[in-house]
C-alpha positions in Angstrom: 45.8 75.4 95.4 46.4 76.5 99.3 49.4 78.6 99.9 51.0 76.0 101.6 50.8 73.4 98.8 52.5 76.1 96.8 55.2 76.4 99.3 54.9 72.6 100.0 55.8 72.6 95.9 58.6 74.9 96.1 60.5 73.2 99.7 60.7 70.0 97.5 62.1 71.9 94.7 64.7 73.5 96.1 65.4 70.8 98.2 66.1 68.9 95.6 68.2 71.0 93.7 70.5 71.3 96.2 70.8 67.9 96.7 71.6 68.0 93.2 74.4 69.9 93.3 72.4 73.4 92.8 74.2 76.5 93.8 72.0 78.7 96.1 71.9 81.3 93.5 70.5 78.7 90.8 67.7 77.6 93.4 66.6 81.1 93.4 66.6 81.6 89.7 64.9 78.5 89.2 62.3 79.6 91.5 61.5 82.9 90.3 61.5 81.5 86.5 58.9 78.7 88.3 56.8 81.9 89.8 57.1 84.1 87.1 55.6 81.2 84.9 52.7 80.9 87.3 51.7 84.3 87.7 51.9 84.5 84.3 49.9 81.7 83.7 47.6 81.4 86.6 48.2 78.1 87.1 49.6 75.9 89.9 53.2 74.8 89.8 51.9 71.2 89.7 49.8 72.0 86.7 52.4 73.5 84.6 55.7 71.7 85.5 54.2 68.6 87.2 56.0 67.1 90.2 58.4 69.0 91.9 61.1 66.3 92.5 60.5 65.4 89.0 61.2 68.6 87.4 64.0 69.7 89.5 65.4 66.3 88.2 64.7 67.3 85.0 67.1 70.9 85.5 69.8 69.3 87.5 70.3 65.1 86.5 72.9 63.5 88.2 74.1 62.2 91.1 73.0 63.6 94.4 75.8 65.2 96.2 77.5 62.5 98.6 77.7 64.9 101.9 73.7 65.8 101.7 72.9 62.5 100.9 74.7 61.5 104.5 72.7 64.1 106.1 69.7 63.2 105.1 70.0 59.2 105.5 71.2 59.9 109.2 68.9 62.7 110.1 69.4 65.5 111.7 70.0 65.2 116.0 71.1 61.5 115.6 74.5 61.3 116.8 77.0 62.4 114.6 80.1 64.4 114.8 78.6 67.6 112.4 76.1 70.1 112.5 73.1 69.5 110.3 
């Protein structure tokens, strides 16, 4: 796989994560375990865990988190009264 499907993986990932409640600190663990699996492996992300959205679901179930769920239905520069 291109580089940027590997980082095309790993933005959804994260992403979701956090949506998911995920702590900045758990996004990066996750990630590294992810890369260190890879590297290990020699194999793409897809290959060894699959869909991105579907694994981080997987780590974190649950509800998303109300406030980034706002965020993200109302995109960012539409007229609202925070910062996105």
């Amino acid at each position: 796989m291109k580089t940027s499907e590997l980082e095309t993986w790993e933005a959804r990932f994260a992403r979701e994560l956090s949506l998911r409640g995920a702590t900045g600190r758990e996004v990066g663990e996750a990630l590294e375990t992810v890369r260190s699996h890879c590297r290990d492996a020699r194999v793409h992300p897809d290959t060894a865990f699959g869909s991105s959205v579907a694994y981080a679901r997987q780590l974190r179930p649950g509800p998303l988190r109300a406030r980034r769920v706002g965020r993200l239905l109302l995109g960012c520069g539409a007229s609202v009264p925070w910062r996105c």
